[in-house]
N, C-alpha and C positions, 0 to 999 in steps of 0.2 A: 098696422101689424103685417110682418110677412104671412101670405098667406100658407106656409109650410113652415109648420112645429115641429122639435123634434121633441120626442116623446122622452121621458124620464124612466127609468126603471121600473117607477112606481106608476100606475097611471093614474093622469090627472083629467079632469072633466075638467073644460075651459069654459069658461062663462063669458060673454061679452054683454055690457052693458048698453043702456041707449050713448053714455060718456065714453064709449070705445077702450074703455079700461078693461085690460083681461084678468082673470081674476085665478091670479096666478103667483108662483113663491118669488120675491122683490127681492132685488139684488142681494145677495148673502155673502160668505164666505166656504170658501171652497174646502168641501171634509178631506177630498183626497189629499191636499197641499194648502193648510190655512194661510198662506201667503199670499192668495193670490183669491178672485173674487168669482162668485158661482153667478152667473148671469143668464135667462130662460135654459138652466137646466145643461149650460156647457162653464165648463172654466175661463175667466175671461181676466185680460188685460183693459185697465182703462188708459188711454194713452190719446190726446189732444195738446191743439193752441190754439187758446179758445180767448173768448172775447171777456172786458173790463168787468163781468158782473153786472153790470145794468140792461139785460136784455128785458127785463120784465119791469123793472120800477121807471125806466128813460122812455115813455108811449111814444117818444118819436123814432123807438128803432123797430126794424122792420123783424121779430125775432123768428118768424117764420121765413124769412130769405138767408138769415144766418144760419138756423139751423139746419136747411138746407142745404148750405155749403159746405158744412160740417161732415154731414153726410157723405157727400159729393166727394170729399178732398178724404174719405175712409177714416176716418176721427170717431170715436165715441163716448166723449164727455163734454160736458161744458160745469162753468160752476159759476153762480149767481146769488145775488142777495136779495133780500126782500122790502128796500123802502125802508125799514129800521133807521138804517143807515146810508145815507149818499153823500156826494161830495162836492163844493161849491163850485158854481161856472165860473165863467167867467175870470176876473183879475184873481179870484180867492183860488185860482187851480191849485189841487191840493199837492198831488205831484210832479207837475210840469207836464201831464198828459194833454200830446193836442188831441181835441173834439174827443174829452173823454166821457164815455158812455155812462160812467158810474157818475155826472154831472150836470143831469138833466136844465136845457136852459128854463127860464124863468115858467112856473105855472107845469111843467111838464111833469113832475115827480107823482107817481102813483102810491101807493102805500097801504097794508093792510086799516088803515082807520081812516074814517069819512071825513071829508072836508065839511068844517062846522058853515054858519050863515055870516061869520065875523071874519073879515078882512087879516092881515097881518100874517102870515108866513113866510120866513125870512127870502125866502126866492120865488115870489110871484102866487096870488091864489092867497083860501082863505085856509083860516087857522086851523087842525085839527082838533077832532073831537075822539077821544080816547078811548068811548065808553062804546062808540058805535065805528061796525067793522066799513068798508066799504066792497061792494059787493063786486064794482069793476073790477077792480084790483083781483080777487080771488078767482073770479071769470080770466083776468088775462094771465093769469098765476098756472090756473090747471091747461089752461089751453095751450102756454106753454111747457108746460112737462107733458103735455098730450100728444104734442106731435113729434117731439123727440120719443117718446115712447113708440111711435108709428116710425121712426127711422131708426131707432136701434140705440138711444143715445142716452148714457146714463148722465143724471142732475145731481153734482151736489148743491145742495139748499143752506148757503151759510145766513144761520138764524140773526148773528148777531154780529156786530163789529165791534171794535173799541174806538175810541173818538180821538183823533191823532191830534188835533190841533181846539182851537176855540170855534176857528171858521168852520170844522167841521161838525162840532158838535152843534151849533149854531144852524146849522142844515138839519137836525133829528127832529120829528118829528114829535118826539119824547123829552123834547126842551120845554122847559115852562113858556118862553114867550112864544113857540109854535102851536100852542094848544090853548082850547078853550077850558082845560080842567084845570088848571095851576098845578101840573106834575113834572116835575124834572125840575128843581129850584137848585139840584146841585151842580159842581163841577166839572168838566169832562173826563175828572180821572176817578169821580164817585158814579157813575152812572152804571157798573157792572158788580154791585156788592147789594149782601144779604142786608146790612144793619141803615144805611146811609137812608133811604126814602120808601119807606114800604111801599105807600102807594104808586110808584115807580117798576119798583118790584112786582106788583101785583100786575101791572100792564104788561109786563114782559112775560110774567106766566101765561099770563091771558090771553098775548099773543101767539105764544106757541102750542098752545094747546090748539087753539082755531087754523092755524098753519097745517100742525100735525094728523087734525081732524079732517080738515078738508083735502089734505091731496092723500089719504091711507091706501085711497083703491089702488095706487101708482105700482108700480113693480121696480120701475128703472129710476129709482131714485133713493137716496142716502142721506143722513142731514150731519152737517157741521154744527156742531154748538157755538160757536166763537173765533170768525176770522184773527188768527194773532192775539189771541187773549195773554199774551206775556206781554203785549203793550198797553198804555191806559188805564191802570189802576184795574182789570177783571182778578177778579180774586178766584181761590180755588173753589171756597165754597159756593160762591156763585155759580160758577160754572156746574159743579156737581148736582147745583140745584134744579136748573134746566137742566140737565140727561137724567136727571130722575123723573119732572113732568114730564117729557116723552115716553118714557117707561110708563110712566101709570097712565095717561093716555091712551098708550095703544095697548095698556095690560087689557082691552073690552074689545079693541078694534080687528080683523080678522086681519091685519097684515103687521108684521113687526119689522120695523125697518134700519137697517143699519146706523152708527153715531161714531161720528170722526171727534178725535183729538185735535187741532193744529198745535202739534207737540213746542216747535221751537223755529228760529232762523237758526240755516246753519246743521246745526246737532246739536242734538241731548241726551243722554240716558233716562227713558221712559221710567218713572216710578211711581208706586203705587194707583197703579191707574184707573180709573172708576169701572166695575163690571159689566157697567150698561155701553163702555165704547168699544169698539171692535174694528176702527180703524185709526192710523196713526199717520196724520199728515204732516208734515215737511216743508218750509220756505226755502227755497234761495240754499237748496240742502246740497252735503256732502257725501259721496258715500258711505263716511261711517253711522248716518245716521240710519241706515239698515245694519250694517255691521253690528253695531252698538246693541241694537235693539231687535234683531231675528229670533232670540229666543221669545218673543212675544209670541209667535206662532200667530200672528196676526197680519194682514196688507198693510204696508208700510207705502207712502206715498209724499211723493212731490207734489203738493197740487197748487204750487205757485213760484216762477222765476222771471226775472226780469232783472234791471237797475244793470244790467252789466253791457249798455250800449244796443245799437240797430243793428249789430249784425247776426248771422244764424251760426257761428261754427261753437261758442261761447256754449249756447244752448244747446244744439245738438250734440254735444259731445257733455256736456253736464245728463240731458238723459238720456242717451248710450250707460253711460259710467253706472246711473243710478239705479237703471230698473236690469242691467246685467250684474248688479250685485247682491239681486233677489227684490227689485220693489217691484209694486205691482199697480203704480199708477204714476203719471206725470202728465202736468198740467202745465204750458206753458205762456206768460201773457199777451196777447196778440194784438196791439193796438191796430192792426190793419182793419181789423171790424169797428166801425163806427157807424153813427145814422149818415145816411147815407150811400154808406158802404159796407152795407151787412152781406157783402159776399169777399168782403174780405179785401178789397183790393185796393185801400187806403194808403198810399205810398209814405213809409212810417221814416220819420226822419226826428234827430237832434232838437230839441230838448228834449223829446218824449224817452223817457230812460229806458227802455225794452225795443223788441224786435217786431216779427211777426210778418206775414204774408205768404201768398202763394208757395214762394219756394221753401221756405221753409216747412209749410203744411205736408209738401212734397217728401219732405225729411223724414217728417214726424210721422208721416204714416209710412215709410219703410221702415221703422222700428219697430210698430206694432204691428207690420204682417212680416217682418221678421221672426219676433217673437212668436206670433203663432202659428208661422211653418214647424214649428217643435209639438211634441207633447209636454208642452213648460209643465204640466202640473208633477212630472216628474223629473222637473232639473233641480238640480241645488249650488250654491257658490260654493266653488269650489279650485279658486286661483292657484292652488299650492299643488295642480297637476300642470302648471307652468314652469320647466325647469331651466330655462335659460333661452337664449335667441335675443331678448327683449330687453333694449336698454333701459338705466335704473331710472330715468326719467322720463320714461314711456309706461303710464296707468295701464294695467292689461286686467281685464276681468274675465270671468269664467263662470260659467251655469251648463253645468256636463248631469249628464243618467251616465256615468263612468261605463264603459262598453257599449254604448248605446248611442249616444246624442251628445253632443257641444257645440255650447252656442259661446264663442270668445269675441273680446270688444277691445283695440290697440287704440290709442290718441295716437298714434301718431306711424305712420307704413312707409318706408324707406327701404324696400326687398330686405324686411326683417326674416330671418331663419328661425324661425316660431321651434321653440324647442318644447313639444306636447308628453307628456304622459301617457298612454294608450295599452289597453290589453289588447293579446291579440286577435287579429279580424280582420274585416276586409272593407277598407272605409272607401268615401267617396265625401264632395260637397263643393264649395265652391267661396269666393271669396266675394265681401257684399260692398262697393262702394256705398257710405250712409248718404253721400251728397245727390248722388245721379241714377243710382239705383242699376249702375253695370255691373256684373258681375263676370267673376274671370272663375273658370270650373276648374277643380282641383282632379288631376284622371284619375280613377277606382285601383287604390292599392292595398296589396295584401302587408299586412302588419306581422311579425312574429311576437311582441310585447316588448316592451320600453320604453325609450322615446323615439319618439318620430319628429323629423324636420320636414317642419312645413314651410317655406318660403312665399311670403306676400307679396304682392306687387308692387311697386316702386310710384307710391301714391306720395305727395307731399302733404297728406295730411290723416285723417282717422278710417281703419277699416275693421269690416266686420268679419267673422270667419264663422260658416256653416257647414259640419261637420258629422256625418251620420256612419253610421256601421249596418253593413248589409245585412 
C-alpha cells in the first residue's frame, strides 16, 4: 500500500491485517458520475494491455515481475482466470497464440481443486478431485491480488469461460475424464446450464462461493461471471444463477464487490439486466456499444481486443474512440507477456492474432493520464458541439463540462480547422500526439461565444486535443 491515504469525506479507520489487506470500501462505482469507477475513495479509470489471463493458473509465469511491469509502464488493471478453464499447449493451440500463457505446458496447470492420487489428466499430472479444494492454488490466487493491490492495480477475476472447442473443453478440470468424481459427462456446449448435470452445477456453485470467500478482504478487485458467455451454449439462467451465489455469499461478508456482464462482441443493446451486475463489458467493441447503452448509468468497458493483427494504431485508436465516447475501462490483449517474459518484452509477431509490447504500453498509458489530467467525472459525450473543420470520414469524439473542459479525440490530423462550439472565455490547452506523447500548446485566447477554429497539426495519423477555460 501507498503509504499516503487520502481521506474520504466520511472518515474511515484503516485496518491492516497480518494478509496486508486494508480493510477498506473495494472498487465501486462512482455517485458523482456512475460511468465511471470509485477506487480508494478518488474516481478512477481502468485503462491497460495486459497479459493472456494465465498469470495465476500457468505456475511457470513469473506474476510478480508482470505485475510489476504493469505498474512500471502506469497501467492499472490486468484480467485473469481461474484454472476453471485453460487452453491446450502445444499442437491443440487454441488460437494460434505463440507461448500462450493461458496454456500451461504439460503438469503445469494450477486450479482451485486438488489433484487426486490417480494418474490421467488430459496434459500431464494426476486427475482431479472435485470434492477437495487445493490450498496452493488459493495461496497463489490471494498473493496474486495482494500484490497488485500493494501497486495500485485493479483484477478482474473471470469466474468462468465457455468451452470453444472439444480440445478445450478436454483441458477442464470439470470434464469427467479429468476427475476422479465422474462429473462433467456432458458436452462442451452443456457444461454452462441449470438443467443439463446437477452435480456439475453444484461444483461450479461450490467453486465460486470458495473463490468469493476467500479473496472478500480485497478492495481492488471485481468479478466477471462468464468470459463471452454468448459463445458455448452459457444460458441466461445459468449465468444469473452464479451473480446471485455471489450475492448471497457476500450478503454475510463485510465487503460487497462489483459483477461485470461480458455483454456482447462488437455491440449490443443491454437488456433486462440482472440487478446484482454493475458493470458492462465489451469485446472487440464499437463505440456504439456505450452509445447504445449510457443510459445504463453504469461503467461500460472494453475489457478485451485483439484478432486485428501486431500492429498498435488498430488498437490505440479503437480505445481513444471508446473510452472518449464515455467508457470507463479498456483492456487490451498483450501477447508480449509470456513466461519468460513477464516484463513484457516478447517480440509479438504473425500468427499470434493481437499486438502488445513496450510501445504500445507507452500508448496506452497516455490515454489514461490523459484522461485523468481532467475532472472526467464531470465530462460527458458530447460530439454535436463539433460544427464542422472535420472530414465525414474522420471519427471525432468529444467529452466537454461545456465552459469548462474538453477532452476531443480525431482518427485522423491533416492541419484539420477543428470547428468547436465554445461559450465565451478565455481558453488555453494543447494538442496530445497518442503515439509519442508530444505535444504542441495551443497560446491562451479569449473567446467571445460561437465557434472557434482550432487548427491541429499536420500529423499523418490520430490526435488528441486538451482544452480547458481559465
Amino acid at each position: 500500500m501507498k503509504t499516503a491515504i487520502r481521506r474520504t469525506a466520511v472518515a474511515t479507520i484503516l485496518l491492516v491485517g497480518s494478509s496486508g489487506v486494508i480493510a477498506g470500501e473495494p472498487l465501486g462505482v462512482c455517485r458523482e458520475n456512475p460511468h465511471y469507477f470509485l477506487f480508494r475513495g478518488k474516481p478512477a479509470v481502468l485503462v491497460t494491455s495486459a497479459e493472456h489471463y494465465g498469470a495465476v493458473l500457468n505456475l511457470d509465469f513469473d506474476y510478480a515481475r508482470y505485475l510489476d511491469t504493469l505498474a512500471a509502464d502506469g497501467l492499472n488493471l490486468t484480467r485473469t482466470f481461474t484454472g476453471v478453464y485453460s487452453e491446450p499447449p502445444g499442437k491443440e493451440n487454441a488460437f494460434n497464440i505463440e507461448r500462450n500463457t493461458l496454456a500451461p505446458v504439460a503438469g503445469r496447470l494450477v486450479a482451485p481443486w486438488a489433484r487426486s492420487s490417480e494418474s490421467g489428466y488430459a496434459h500431464g499430472g494426476n486427475k482431479f478431485d472435485l470434492t477437495k479444494w487445493d490450498d496452493a492454488f488459493f495461496t497463489r490466487l490471494k498473493a496474486f491480488v495482494a500484490r497488485a493491490d500493494k501497486l495500485g492495480i485493479v483484477v478482474e477475476l473471470d469466474l468462468f469461460s465457455p468451452m470453444y472447442s472439444d480440445p478445450i473443453w478436454n483441458s477442464s478440470p470439470m470434464k469427467s475424464s479429468n476427475n476422479v468424481n465422474g462429473i462433467g459427462k456432458c458436452g462442451k456446449d452443456e457444461v454452462h446450464t441449470l438443467e443439463k448435470e446437477p452435480a456439475l452445477l453444484a461444483v461450479q456453485e461450490a467453486v465460486t462461493r470458495k473463490i468469493v470467500t476467500e479473496l472478500n478482504g480485497f478492495d481492488n478487485l471485481y468479478y466477471e461471471i462468464c468470459n463471452e458467455p454468448y459463445f458455448g451454449g452459457v444460458t441466461r439462467a445459468w449465468h444469473d444463477r452464479i451473480t446471485d451465489v455471489i450475492g448471497d455469499t457476500e450478503k454475510n461478508l463485510p465487503k460487497k464487490h462489483l459483477i461485470s456482464w461480458n455483454v456482447a462482441n462488437d455491440t449490443a443493446k443491454v437488456r433486462d439486466p440482472h440487478p446484482g451486475i454493475s458493470v458492462f463489458n465489451f469485446h472487440y467493441a464499437k463505440t456504439s456499444a456505450v452509445t447504445d447503452n449510457f443510459a445504463l448509468n453504469k461503467p461500460l468497458g472494453l475489457n478485451e481486443t485483439g484478432f486485428k493483427g501486431t500492429g498498435d494504431d488498430y488498437y490505440r485508436m479503437q480505445a481513444w474512440e471508446f473510452m472518449l465516447a464515455g467508457g470507463s475501462l479498456y483492456n487490451n490483449l498483450d501477447y508480449s507477456f509470456c513466461t519468460g517474459h513477464e516484463d513484457g518484452s516478447f517480440p509479438v509477431k504473425d500468427p499470434t492474432p493481437g499486438g502488445g509490447g513496450p510501445n504500445f504500453r507507452k500508448q496506452t498509458r497516455l490515454l489514461k493520464e490523459f484522461l485523468e489530467s481532467f475532472e472526467f467525472v464531470r465530462l460527458k459525450p458530447t460530439a454535436d458541439l463539433i460544427k464542422g473543420g472535420v472530414p465525414a470520414d474522420t471519427p471525432a469524439l468529444v467529452l466537454a463540462e461545456p465552459g469548462k473542459q474538453y477532452a476531443v479525440y480525431l482518427r485522423k490530423s491533416s492541419a484539420i480547422g477543428l470547428e468547436l462550439e465554445l461559450p465565451a472565455g478565455n481558453y488555453h490547452g494543447h494538442w496530445l500526439n497518442p503515439i509519442t506523447g508530444e505535444t504542441t500548446p495551443i497560446e491562451r485566447f479569449d473567446h467571445k461565444g460561437g465557434v472557434a477554429r482550432l487548427k491541429s497539426p499536420a500529423e499523418p495519423h490520430d490526435i488528441a486535443l486538451r482544452l480547458v477555460a481559465q
